[in-house]
KOLMARGU-260218 format. One record per residue (C-alpha): x negated, y negated, z negated; residue number from 0; residue in three letters. Coordinates in Angstrom, 2 decimals. Last residue first. Layout:
<rs>
R       px       py       pz  pos  code
R        X        Y        Z  NUM   ALA
...
</rs>
This chain:
<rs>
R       px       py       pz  pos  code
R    -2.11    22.54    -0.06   92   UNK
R    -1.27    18.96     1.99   91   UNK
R     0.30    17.41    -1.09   90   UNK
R    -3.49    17.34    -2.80   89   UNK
R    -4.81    16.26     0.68   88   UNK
R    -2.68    12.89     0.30   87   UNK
R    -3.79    12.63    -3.34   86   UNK
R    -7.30    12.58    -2.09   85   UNK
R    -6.83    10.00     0.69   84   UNK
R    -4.95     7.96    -2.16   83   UNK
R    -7.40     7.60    -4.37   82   UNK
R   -10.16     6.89    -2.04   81   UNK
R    -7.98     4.47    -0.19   80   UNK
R    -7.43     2.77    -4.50   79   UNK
R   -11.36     2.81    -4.39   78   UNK
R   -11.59     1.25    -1.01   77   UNK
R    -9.29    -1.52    -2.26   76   UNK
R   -10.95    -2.08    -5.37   75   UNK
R   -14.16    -3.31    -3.02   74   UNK
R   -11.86    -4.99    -0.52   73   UNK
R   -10.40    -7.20    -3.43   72   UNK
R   -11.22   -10.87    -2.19   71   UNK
R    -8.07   -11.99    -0.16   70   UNK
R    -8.97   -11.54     3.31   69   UNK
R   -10.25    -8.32     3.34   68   UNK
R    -7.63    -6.86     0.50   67   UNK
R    -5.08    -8.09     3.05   66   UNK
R    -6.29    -6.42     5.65   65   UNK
R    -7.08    -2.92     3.68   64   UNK
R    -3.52    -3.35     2.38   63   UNK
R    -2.08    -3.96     6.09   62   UNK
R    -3.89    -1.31     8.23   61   UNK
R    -7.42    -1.74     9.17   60   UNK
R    -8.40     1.53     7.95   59   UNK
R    -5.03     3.32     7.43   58   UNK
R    -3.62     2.80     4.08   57   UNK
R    -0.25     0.59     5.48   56   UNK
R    -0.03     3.64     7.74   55   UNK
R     0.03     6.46     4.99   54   UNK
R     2.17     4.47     2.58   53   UNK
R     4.88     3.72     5.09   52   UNK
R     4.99     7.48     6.14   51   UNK
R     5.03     8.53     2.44   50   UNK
R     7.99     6.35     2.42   49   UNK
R    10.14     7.82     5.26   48   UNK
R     9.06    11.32     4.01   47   UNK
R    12.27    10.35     1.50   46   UNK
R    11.53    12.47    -2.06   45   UNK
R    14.33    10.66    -3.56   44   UNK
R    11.04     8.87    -5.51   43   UNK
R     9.39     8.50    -2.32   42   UNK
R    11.91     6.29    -0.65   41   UNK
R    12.22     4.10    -3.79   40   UNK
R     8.67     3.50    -3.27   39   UNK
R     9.37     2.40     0.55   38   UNK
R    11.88     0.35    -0.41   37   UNK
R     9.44    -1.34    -3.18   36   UNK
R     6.72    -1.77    -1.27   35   UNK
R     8.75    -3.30     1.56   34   UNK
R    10.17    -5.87    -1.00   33   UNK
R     6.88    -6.53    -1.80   32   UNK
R     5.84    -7.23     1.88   31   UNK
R     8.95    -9.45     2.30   30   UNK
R     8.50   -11.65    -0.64   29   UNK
R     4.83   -12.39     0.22   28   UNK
R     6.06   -13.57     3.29   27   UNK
R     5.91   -13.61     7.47   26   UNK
R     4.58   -10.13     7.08   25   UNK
R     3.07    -8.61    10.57   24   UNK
R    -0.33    -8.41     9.23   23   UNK
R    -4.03   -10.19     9.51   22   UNK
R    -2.41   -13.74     8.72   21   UNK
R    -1.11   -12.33     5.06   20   UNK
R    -3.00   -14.65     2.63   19   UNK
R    -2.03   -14.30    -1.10   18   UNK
R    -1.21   -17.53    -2.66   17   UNK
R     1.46   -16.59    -4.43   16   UNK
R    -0.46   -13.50    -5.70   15   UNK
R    -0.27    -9.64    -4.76   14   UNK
R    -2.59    -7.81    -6.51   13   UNK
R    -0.39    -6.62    -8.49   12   UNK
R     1.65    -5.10    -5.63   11   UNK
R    -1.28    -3.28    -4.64   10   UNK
R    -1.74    -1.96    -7.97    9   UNK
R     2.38    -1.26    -8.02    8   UNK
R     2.02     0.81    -4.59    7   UNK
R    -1.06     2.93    -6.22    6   UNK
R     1.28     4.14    -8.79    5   UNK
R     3.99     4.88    -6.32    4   UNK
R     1.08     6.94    -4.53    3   UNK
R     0.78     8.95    -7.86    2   UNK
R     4.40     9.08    -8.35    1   UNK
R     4.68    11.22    -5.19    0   UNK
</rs>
């Protein structure tokens, strides 16, 4: 699970003031990092909860691909998908 914490605190970098969330249900910047972090606390007490944020919030068009779409980053966002699809089938075997 620290892997897809990991991937949670590059998306969270990425994260600016400024960062446009009109494609998602956030009303704030605020809000989606606090749901990052619950979510990441989740998977660190071993929650499924969390690993159920992180797989729908990695879908294709779910929030981080939307927000990496309208913010500039959709490039390092497929990588970091990439990343995480394979970690995902890692916890599958």
């Amino acid at each position: 699970m620290f892997e897809i914490i990991k991937l949670g605190e590059i998306i969270k970098s990425k994260i600016a003031s400024d960062t446009d969330l009109m494609w998602t249900h956030y009303n704030s910047i605020e809000e989606l990092i606090a749901e990052i972090d619950f979510n990441s606390k989740l998977l660190e007490d071993n929650n499924e909860q969390g690993l159920e944020f992180f797989l729908m919030s990695f879908l294709p068009t779910g929030t981080f691909q939307e927000i990496s779409m309208q913010n500039g980053w959709s490039e390092e966002y497929l990588k970091l998908a990439s990343q995480f699809d394979t970690i995902c089938e890692n916890l599958k075997r």
